[in-house]
N, C-alpha and C positions, 0 to 999 in steps of 0.2 A: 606634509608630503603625502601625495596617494600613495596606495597601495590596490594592485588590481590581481582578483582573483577572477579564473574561468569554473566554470560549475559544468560538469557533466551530465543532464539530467535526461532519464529514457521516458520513466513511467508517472501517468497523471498521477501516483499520488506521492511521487519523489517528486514532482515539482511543487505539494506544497509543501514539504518539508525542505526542498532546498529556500521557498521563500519564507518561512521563519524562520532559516535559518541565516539569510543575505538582513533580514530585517534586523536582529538581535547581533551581528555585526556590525551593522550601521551607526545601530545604536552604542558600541563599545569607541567606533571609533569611523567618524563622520568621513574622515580621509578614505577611503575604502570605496573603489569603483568594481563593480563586477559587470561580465559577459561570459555566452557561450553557447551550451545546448540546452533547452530548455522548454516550459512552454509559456502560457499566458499568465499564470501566478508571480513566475518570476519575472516577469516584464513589467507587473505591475508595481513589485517592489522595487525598480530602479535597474533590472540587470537587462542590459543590450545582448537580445537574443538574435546569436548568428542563425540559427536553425533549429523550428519545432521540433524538437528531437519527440515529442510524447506525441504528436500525430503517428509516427513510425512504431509504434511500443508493436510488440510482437513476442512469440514466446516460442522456443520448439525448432528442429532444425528445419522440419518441413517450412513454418510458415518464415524462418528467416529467409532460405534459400534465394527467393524471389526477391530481395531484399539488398543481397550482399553487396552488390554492385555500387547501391546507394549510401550502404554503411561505409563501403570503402571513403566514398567521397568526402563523406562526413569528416574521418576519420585522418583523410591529408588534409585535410581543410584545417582542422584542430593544430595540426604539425605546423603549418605556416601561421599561421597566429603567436604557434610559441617560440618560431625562429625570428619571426618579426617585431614582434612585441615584448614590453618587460609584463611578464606574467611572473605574479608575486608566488601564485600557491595556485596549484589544481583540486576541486572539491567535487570527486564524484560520489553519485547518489544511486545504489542499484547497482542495474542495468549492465551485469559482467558483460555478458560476450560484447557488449561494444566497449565496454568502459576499459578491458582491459587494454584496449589498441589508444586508449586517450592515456593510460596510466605510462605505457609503454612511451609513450611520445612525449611525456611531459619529463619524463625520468633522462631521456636523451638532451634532453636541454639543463637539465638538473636542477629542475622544477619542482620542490618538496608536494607531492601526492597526498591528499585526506582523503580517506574511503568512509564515506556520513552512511550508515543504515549497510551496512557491506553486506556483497553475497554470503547466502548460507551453506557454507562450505562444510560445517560442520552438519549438515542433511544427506548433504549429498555435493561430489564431485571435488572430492578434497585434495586431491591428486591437484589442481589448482593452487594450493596455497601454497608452490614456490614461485607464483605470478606475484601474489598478492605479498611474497617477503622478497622479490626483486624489486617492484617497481611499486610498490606502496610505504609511505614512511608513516602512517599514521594512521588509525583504523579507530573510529569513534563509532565505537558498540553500540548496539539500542538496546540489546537483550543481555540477561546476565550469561545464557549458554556461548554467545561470541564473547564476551570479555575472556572466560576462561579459555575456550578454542584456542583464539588466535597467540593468546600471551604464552600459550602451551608450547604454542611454533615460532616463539621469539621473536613475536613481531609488536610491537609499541602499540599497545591496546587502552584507550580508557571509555571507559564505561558509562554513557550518557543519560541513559535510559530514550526510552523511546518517544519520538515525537507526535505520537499519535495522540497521544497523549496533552501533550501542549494543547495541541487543536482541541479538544473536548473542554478541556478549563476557559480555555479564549473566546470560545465561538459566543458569536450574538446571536442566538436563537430567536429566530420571527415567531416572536410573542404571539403577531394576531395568525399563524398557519398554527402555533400548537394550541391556541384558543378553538379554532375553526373541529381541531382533533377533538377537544375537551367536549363538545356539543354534540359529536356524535358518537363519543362513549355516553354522555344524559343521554341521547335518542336509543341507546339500546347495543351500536355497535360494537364489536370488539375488533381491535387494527393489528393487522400483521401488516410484518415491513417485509417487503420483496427488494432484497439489492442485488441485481443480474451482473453485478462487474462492472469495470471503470473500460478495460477495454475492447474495442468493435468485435473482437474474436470470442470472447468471453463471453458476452451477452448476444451474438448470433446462434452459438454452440447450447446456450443454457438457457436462455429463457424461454423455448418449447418446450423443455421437459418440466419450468416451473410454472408456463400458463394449465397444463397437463394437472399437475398438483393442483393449479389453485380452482380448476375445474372440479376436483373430485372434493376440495374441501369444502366449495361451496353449497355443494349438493347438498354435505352431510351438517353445515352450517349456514347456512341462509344468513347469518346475521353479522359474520365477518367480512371485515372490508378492506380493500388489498391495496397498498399505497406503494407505488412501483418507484423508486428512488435510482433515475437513471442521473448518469455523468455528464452526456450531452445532451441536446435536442435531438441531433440524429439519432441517440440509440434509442430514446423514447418513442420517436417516432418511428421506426424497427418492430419495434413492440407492438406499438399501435396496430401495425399493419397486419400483424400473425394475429391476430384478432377475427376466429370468423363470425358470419352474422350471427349464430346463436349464444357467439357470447356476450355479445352489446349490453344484455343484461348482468354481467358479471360486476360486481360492485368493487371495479379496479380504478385508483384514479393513478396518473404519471403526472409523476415533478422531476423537475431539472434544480439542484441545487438545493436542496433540502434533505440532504443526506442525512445527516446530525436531528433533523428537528422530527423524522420519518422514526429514526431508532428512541429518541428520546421519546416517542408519543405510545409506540407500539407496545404491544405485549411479549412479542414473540415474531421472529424474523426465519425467512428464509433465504440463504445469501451464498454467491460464487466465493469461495477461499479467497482470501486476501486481507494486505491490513488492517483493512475495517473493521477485521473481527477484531481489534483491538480494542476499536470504539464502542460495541459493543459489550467486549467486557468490561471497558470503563465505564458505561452508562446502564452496565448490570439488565441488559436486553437477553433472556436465551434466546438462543438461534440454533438452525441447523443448518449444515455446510456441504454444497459439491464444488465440485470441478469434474467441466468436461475434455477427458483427451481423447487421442486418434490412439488406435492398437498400436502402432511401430512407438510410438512414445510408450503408450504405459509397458511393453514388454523393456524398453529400454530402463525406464524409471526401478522396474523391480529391483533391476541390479543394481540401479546406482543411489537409490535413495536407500538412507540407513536408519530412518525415523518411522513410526510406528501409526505415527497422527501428522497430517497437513494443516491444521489449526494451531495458528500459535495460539491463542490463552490454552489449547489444550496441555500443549508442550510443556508451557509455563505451568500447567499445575500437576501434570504428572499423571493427568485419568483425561477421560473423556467429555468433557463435559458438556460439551457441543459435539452432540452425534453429526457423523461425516461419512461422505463415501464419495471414491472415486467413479466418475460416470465414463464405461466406457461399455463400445458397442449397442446394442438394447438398453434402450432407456427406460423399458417399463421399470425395471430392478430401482432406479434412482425418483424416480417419481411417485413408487409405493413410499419410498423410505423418509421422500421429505413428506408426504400425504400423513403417513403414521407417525414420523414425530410432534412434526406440528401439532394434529389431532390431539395429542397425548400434553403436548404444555396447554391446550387450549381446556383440556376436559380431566386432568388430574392435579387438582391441587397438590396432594403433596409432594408429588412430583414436580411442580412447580415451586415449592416453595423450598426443595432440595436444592434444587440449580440454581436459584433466585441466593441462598446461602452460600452456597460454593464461587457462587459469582461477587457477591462479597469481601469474601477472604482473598479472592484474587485480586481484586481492584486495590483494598485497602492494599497491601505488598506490594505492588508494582507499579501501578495507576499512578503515579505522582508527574506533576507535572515540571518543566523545567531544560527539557530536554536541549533545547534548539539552543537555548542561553551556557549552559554549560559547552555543547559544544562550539559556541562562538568563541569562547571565552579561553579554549583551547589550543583551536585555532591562531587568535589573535597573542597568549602565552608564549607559542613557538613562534612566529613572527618579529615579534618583540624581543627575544631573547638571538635569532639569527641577525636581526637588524643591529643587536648591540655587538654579537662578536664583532660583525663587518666594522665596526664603527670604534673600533678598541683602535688605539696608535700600535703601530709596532713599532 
């Protein structure tokens, strides 16, 4: 007998966690059809995508605004699927402000709700979490700070760990791109990784203030060579194009799809916030972190973020370990600060070999992989278990 799940997925990098997560389903139990929102990862793994929801990824109420009209649509689009069709289970990934109008709509059908990687309520906007214990039955944690959150607020928590993780133990690393690396550390070079963000807002707002950096590093390092690890072609080509002539010489090269082999190769990364810093503290890469906002957001954010650090491995260890700062107004202030840390992993060993330790201890603790399977496995647990009351005689 099928069984069909819709997946809600906003941002590129829930969609590849929702497709190891449609995969290691599959794998528990072949019956199992999925559709929904989504993008090309999970199309790949067999789920019929009603709508790129990760072309739309957005963040901030400014840049939704222009938006809403088409979220709406999404959004009754999803409600007539669930009045029309037998939908087994809804599995969103992220993406509150939308997800919460799909959690809402699937609950009206009385459609058991999974919340895979859920918002971090426990940061900021916690006033939220009577959304997340109306209209959410199941919340699979990635971190150990949401297991304890949520279970705090009575809501059915288990603890998966994080999938980012999955992806670092899986990945098939292009043997002959980190060869290609290995030859031009013998020639002399030393590789930092440049990751500008997975999305188009991210990497228009930050990667001027890190060609800016990689201009002042060059100067003082002629011998570093700067591997730009964009999400798309379009954003690579973005980049390319903020390229003036005097920088032709700058010893930059751009890859599409070589995220993992760019952090595995490098020394030392500079990189937009996001989950990748996960990867990197799996793959024991330091890095240093911004993110750029608009002023009406960061005066907002003061009040309502209640964390200290925007870096999860930082969070997770409780200091700082990947220097960060928030970019906002004048860029010079975020441009000095990735210019001087980099400089300092590139030119003080022991300072390198502190963080290089600290990054260690974090990996071994957390870093385990498994994540997507345990949560399939979950999933497929309460399914099994509703499928048998229904199926008890009275």
């Amino acid at each position: 007998m099928s069984r069909n799940i819709f997946f809600s997925v906003g941002e590129p990098s829930g969609d590849q966690h929702a497709a190891k997560l449609i995969c290691e389903l599959q794998d528990l139990d072949s019956g199992f059809q999925f559709r929904g929102f989504g993008g090309d990862n999970m199309s790949s793994c067999g789920c019929m995508i009603d709508v790129d929801l990760t072309q739309h990824a957005v963040m901030g109420f400014v840049e939704v605004l222009p938006k809403l009209r088409q979220f709406f649509k999404f959004a009754d689009q999803a409600k007539q699927i669930f009045k029309q069709e037998e939908i087994d289970a809804v599995v969103l990934v992220d993406f509150p402000g939308f997800n919460w109008h799909i959690a809402k709509a699937a609950k009206e059908q009385r459609i058991p709700v999974y919340y895979y990687c859920p918002p971090q309520l426990w940061a900021w906007g916690g006033w939220r979490i009577r959304k997340m214990r109306r209209w959410v039955d199941h919340v699979l944690a990635v971190l150990p700070i949401e297991k304890e959150f949520y279970a705090s607020h009575g809501i059915r928590t288990t603890y998966v760990g994080h999938p980012f993780f999955d992806a670092v133990y899986q990945a098939d690393l292009d043997e002959d791109f980190l060869m290609q690396c290995e030859r031009a550390k013998e020639r002399g070079s030393r590789l930092v990784a440049v990751l500008p963000g997975s999305r188009k807002h991210e990497v228009h707002r930050t990667w001027p203030i890190m060609l800016q950096s990689i201009r002042q590093i060059h100067a003082a390092n002629p011998n570093v060579k700067f591997l730009v690890a964009a999400y798309r072609e379009s954003q690579a080509e973005y980049c390319r194009q903020c390229l003036r002539e005097a920088d032709r010489e700058l010893p930059i090269e751009f890859w599409v799809g070589k995220t993992s082999e760019i952090i595995n190769a490098s020394e030392c990364a500079m990189m937009v916030s996001g989950s990748v810093s996960l990867e990197l503290m799996a793959r024991k890469t330091p890095a240093v972190v911004t993110y750029r906002i608009g002023r009406v957001f960061h005066r907002l954010a003061k009040h309502l973020v209640k964390l200290d650090s925007f870096t999860l491995p930082n969070l997770m260890a409780g200091e700082q370990i990947y220097p960060e700062m928030v970019s906002v107004g004048d860029p010079q202030p975020t441009v000095d600060m990735l210019t001087t840390s980099i400089q300092r992993l590139l030119t003080d060993q022991d300072y390198m070999s502190t963080i290089g330790q600290k990054l260690d201890e974090l990996a071994n603790r957390y870093a385990s992989p498994g994540a997507s399977r345990r949560a399939a496995e979950c999933i497929v647990r309460d399914l099994d278990r509703v499928a048998g009351v229904k199926n008890v005689p009275s």
